[in-house]
C-alpha positions as CSV (number, residue, x, y, z in Angstrom):
1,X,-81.5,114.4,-107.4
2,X,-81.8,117.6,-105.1
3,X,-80.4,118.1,-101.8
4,X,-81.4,119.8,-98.5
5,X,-79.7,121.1,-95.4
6,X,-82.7,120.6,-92.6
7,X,-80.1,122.0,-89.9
8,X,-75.9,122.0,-89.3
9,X,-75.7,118.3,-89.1
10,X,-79.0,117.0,-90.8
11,X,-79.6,116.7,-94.9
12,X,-82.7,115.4,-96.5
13,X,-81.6,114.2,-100.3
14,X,-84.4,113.1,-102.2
15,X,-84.3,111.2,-105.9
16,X,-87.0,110.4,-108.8
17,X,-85.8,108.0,-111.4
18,X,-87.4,107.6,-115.2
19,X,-87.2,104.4,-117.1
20,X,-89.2,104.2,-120.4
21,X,-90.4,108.2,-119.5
22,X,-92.3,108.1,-123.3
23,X,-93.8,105.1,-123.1
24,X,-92.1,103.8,-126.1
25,X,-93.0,99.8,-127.0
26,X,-89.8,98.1,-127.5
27,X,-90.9,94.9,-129.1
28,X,-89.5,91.1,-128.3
29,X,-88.6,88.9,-130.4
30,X,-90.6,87.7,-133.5
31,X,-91.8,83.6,-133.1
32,X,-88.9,81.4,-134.4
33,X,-91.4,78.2,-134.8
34,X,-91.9,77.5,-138.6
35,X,-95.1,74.8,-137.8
36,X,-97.2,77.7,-136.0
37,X,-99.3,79.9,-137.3
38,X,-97.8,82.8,-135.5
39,X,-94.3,82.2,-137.2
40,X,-92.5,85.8,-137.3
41,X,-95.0,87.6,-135.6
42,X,-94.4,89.8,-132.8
43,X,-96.9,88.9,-129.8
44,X,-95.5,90.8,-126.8
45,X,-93.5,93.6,-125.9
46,X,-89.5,92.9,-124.3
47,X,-90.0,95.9,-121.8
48,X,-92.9,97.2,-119.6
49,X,-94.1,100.3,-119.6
50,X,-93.5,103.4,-117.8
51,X,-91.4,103.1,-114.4
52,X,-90.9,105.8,-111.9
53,X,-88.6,104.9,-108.8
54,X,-88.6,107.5,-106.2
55,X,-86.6,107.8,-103.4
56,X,-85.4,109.8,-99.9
57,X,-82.8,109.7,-98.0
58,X,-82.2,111.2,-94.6
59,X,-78.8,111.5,-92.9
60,X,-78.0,113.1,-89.3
């Protein structure tokens, strides 16, 4: 987060948010189904990847 003073009354605040910044796979749960072939296997991931949120903010 870093802030500016644009004049007296007037600030400009601007903000970058990281969620998963290394790209780490977190994975989901393994298949619970005994009668499939895919029992206790891992087939996707329970997070998505890399997320930036930026954001600004003026106030007068």
């Amino acid at each position: 987060q870093r802030e500016f003073s644009l004049s007296e009354k007037m600030r400009f605040q601007f903000r970058a948010e990281f969620f998963n910044a290394l790209n780490h796979t977190n994975l989901g749960t393994p298949n619970r189904f005994v009668n499939t072939p895919q029992f206790g296997t891992i087939t996707e991931a329970a997070t998505p990847g890399r997320e930036v949120q930026l954001g600004a903010r003026l106030s007068f």
